[in-house]
N, C-alpha and C positions, 0 to 999 in steps of 0.2 A: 504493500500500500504506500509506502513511506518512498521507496525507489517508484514508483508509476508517477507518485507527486512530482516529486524531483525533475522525474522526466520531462511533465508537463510546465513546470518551470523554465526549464530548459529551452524547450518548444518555442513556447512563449515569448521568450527574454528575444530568441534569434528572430522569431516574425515580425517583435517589437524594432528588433535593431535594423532589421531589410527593411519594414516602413520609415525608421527614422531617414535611412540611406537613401529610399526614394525621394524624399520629401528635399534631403538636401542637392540630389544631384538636380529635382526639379528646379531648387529654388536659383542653382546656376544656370540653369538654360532658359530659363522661364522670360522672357521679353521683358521691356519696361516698354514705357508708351509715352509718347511725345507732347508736348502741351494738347494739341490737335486729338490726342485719342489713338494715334495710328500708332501700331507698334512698332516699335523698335528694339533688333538687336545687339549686341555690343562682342567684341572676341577684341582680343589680345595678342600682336603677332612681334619675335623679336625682329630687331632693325636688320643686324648684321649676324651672319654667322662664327663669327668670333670677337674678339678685342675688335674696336671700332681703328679704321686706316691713323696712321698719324698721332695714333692716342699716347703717352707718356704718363699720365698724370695718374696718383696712385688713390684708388676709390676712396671714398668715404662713403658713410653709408647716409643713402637716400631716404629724404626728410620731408615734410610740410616743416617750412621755418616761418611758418605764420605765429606771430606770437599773441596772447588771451587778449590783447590790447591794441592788435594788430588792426591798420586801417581797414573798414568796408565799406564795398561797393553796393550801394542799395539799400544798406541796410543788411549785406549777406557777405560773413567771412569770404574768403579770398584763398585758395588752395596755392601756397606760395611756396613750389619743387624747389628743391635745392641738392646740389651733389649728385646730379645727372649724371651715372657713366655708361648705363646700357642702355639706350637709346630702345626705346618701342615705339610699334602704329596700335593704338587702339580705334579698332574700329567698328562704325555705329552705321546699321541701313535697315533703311523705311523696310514694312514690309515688303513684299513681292508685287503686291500689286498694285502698288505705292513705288516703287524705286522704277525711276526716269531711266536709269545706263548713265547717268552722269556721276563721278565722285568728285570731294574737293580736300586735298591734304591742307592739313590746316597746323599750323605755326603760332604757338600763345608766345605773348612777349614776358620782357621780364628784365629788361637789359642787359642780356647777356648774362644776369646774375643766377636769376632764378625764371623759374614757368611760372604765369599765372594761371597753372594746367585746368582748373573749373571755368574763369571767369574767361578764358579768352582762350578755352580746349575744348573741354567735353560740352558745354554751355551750347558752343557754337554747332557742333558735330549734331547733336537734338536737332536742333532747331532747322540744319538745313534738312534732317531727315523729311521734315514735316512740307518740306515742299519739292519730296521725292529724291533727292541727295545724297549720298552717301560721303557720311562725316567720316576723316581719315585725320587723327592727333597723333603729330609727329611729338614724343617727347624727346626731344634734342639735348647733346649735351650740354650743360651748365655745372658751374660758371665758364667762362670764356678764359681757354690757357694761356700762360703768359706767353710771351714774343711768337705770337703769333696775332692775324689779324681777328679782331672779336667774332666775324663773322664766320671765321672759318668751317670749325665743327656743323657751326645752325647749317651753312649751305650744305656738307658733307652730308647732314645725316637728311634735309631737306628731299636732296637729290635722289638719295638711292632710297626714299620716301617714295619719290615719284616713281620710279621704276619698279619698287617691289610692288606698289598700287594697281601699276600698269602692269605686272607680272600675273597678276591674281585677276584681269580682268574677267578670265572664261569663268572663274571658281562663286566670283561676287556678283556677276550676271552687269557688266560695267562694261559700253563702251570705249574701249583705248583711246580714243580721238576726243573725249569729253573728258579726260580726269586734269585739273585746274588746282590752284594754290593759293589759298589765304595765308594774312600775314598780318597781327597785330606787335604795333610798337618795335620793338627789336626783334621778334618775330614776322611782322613786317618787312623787315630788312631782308632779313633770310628770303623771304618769298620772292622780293621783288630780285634778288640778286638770281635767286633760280630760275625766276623767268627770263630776266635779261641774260643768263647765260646759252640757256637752250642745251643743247648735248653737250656745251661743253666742260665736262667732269672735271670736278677741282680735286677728285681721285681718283689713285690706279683702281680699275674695275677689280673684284675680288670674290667674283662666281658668276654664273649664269645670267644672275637677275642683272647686273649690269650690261647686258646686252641689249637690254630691254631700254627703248629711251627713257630720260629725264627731263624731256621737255613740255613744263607745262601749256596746256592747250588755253589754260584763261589764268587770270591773277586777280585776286580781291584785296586790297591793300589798305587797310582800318588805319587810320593814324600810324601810317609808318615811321620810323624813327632812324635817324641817321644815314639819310640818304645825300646832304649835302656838305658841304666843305665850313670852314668854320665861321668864315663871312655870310651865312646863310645864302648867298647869293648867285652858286650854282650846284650842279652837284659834284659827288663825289666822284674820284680817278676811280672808283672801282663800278660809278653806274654807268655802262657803258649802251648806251639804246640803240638798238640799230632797226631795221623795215623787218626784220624778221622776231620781233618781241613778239609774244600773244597778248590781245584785247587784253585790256585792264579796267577795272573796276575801283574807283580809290573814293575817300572817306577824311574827312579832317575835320576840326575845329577851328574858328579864325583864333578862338584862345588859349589852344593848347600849347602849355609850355616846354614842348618838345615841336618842335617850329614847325607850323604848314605849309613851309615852304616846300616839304620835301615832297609834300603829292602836288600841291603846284608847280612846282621845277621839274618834275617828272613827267606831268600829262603835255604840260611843254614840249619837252623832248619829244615826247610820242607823238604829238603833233608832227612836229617838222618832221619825223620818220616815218607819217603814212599809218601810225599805229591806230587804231582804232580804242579810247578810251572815254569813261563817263566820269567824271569829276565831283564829288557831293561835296561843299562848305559850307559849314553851317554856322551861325555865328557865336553860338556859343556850346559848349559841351566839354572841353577840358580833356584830358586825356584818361585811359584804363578804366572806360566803361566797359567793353564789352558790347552785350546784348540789353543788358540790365538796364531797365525802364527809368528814368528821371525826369528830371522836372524841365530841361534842356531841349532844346532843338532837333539835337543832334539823334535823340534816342530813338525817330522814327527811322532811321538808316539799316535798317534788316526789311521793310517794305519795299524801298527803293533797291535796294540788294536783290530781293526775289523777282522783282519787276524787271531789271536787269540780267538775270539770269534768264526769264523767258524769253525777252525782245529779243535777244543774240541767238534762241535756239537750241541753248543748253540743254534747257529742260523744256519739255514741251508746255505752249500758252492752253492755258483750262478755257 
């Protein structure tokens, strides 16, 4: 009697323990859903298949260095990465019958310091789901190594962003000729430096996937940061624009203290180059919003965003 209990204890404990294991494998695969109600799913892919090109620097371990007192946006803490060494794509798409073929690798700023990986990563990734998108957050290395130029890693790992995105497009149901690149603030930089470079790789390829282009097909450029020289008054030796950029899409405040000149000396350029760009200034908003709704001008710039994404064809006009 005593052994048949047991047994049944036994029984039990394991039926209990394969429910509990369901429940958790479900509660990883199980979708989250977009402001809009559409689902959306999320996976995790690493960047590179080993130590990142060029890298020296010896890890630390990976942090939110937001502190209990730390500024917010909204009203809503700020996920502020630091000590970046192994670069991932976490990536976010609409459902099936909801995803366009279009993706957009996306770049949070941080100055080079740190990711604003919520407010200006995954925030973004949602939200383009919700009008068909596929959200792609490069977490890029940070901070930026010494005697080298700040940019360098953000474009590295930007790049073979682009191409692993572009690698994956049979598997994510994405087409190749639509995957595009956003860029806030010093992630900004990175983006727009990837589009102005087009294939040309600021590293040795280092497997397959870089066989794969790097050239993005559109560029989104949110208050980018450090695009010009230190007289504000052109840009930088490293922005180099020529007739072959892709369409760009950019975004400023007239008051942000990270200068506007850099998207207006930019669409400039693309002008005289034949590029085809749309320019938004608004006159006040400030810098390291995001998406995040305020009392500002500037905060209806994800409607014009989407508007612009259909005009060009990206994603198809409802």
């Amino acid at each position: 009697m005593l052994r048949n209990r047991s047994l049944n204890c036994r029984r039990l404990a394991a039926a209990l323990a394969a429910l509990a294991g369901l429940f958790a494998v479900t509660s990883l695969t199980a979708p989250a859903f977009a402001a809009d109600g559409k689902a959306v799913t999320s996976r995790t892919v690493k960047l590179w298949p080993g130590t990142p090109p060029n890298e020296t620097r010896t890890p630390e371990p990976e942090r939110d260095l937001t502190k209990p007192d730390g500024n917010k946006v909204a009203g809503k803490r700020v996920i502020r990465l630091g000590h970046v060494f192994e670069p991932t794509l976490e990536i976010f798409q609409p459902a099936p019958e909801h995803n366009s073929g279009a993706a957009v690798v996306i770049c949070p700023g941080g100055g080079h310091r740190i990711l604003a990986y919520d407010l200006e990563g995954t925030e973004i990734a949602e939200w383009l789901t919700t009008v068909g998108v596929t959200g792609v957050v490069v977490k890029y290395r940070v901070p930026a190594r010494e005697g080298k130029n700040r940019w360098a890693q953000s474009v590295e790992d930007a790049q073979r962003a682009m191409s692993l995105t572009r690698s994956m497009a049979d598997e994510l149901k994405l087409q190749p000729e639509k995957i595009g690149i956003c860029g806030f603030s010093a992630g900004g930089q990175a983006a727009a430096l990837t589009a102005l470079k087009g294939n040309e790789r600021t590293y040795s390829p280092v497997d397959a996937v870089d066989e794969t282009s790097c050239r993005p097909d559109f560029a989104m450029l949110i208050y980018p940061a450090y695009l010009t020289d230190d007289t504000k008054t052109k840009l930088n030796a490293d922005v180099k624009v020529t007739k072959s950029a892709p369409p760009m899409f950019l975004v400023h405040a007239w008051d942000d203290g990270v200068t506007a000149q850099s998207s207006l000396l930019l669409a400039s350029a693309l002008k005289q180059a034949g590029v085809k760009a749309e320019l938004h200034l608004y006159a006040a908003g400030g810098h390291g919003y995001g998406l995040r709704k305020t009392d500002a001008p500037i905060t209806g710039w994800p409607a014009q965003a989407a508007a612009w994404l259909k005009h060009t064809g990206i994603v198809p006009a409802e």
